[in-house]
N, C-alpha and C positions, 0 to 999 in steps of 0.2 A: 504494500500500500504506500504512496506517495506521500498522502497527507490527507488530512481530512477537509473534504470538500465543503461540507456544508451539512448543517442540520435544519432538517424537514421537521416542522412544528406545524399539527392538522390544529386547521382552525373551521369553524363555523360559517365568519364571514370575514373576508380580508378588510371587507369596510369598515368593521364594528371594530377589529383589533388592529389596525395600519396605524390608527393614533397614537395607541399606545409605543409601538415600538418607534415612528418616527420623531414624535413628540415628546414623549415622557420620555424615552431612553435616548434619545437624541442617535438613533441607528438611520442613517439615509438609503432611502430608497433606491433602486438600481432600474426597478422595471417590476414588470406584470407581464405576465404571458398565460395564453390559454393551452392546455395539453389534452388535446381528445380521446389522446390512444390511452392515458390516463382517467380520463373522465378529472379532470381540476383545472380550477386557475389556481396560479401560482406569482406570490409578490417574492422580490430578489430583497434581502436587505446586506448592506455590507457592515458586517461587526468587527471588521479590521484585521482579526487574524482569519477569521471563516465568514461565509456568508451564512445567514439563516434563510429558508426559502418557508414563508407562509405556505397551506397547502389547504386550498377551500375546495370540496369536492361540487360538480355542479352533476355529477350522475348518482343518483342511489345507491346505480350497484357497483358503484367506485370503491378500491382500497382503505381509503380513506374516509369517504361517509360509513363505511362496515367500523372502522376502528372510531370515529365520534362516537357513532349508535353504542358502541361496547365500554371504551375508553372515558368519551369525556376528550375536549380539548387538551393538547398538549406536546411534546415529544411525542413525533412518530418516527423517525429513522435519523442515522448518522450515516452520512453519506464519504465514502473516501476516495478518494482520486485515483484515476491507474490508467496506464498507457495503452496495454491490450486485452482490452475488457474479456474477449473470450480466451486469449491465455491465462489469463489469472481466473474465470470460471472452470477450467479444465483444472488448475492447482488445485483449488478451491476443493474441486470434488473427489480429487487424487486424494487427500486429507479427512475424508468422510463429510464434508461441509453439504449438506442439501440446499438447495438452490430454489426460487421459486419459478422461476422459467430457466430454458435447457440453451436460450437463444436469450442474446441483449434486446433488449427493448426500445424506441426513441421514448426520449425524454426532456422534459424542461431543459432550456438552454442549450437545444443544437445535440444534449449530449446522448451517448447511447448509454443506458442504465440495466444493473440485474440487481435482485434481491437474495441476501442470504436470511435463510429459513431463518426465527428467532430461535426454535427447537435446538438448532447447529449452531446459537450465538449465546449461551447461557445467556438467553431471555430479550435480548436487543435486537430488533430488525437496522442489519446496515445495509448500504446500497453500495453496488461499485458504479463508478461515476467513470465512461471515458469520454472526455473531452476534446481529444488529440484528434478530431475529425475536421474539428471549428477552432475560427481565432479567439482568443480569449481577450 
């Protein structure tokens, strides 16, 4: 892993909670993007050494509206950085790590994204993040 990319916090509505972080924490905004193949939008914030990416679900049967319904707003994933997303999911699985898809997925930010099972992360969903397709 390169570094940690960014932490994914599911929120309800990016409208109700954007004040808070760009306001009261004084975190500025980068952008919004829509992600369909996700079922979210997504606000960018930079926190200087990581980014946090808001995560509002706009599909029901989205990730994320499943983990609100369950969870409650909050931490949903830590995402880390890495050059060749399907080499590192092939390491990944050489080491017993289950995976929630077998192929990278698009995702916010150009990037191509996979999930490691929480089951395989004593309890944490991380994401691998490559970005190495798009300028940064």
């Amino acid at each position: 892993m390169k570094r940690v990319d960014h932490i994914g916090i599911a929120v309800k509505s990016i409208s109700e909670t954007l004040p808070y972080y760009t306001e009261t924490l004084g975190i500025p905004l980068l952008g919004t993007e829509d992600v369909p193949t996700q079922g979210l939008k997504v606000a960018f914030l930079d926190a200087g050494n990581v980014k946090l990416e808001l995560l509002e679900p706009v599909s029901e049967d989205s990730a994320v509206a499943k983990f609100l319904e369950k969870r409650g707003e909050g931490v949903h994933h830590i995402a880390f950085g890495v050059a060749d997303i399907q080499e590192r999911m092939n390491e990944l699985k050489e080491h017993g790590v289950r995976l929630l898809s077998d192929e990278p997925r698009p995702g916010a930010g150009g990037a191509q994204v996979a999930f490691m099972h929480p089951k395989s992360s004593f309890g944490v969903l991380y994401e691998l993040c490559d970005k190495s397709g798009k300028q940064e």
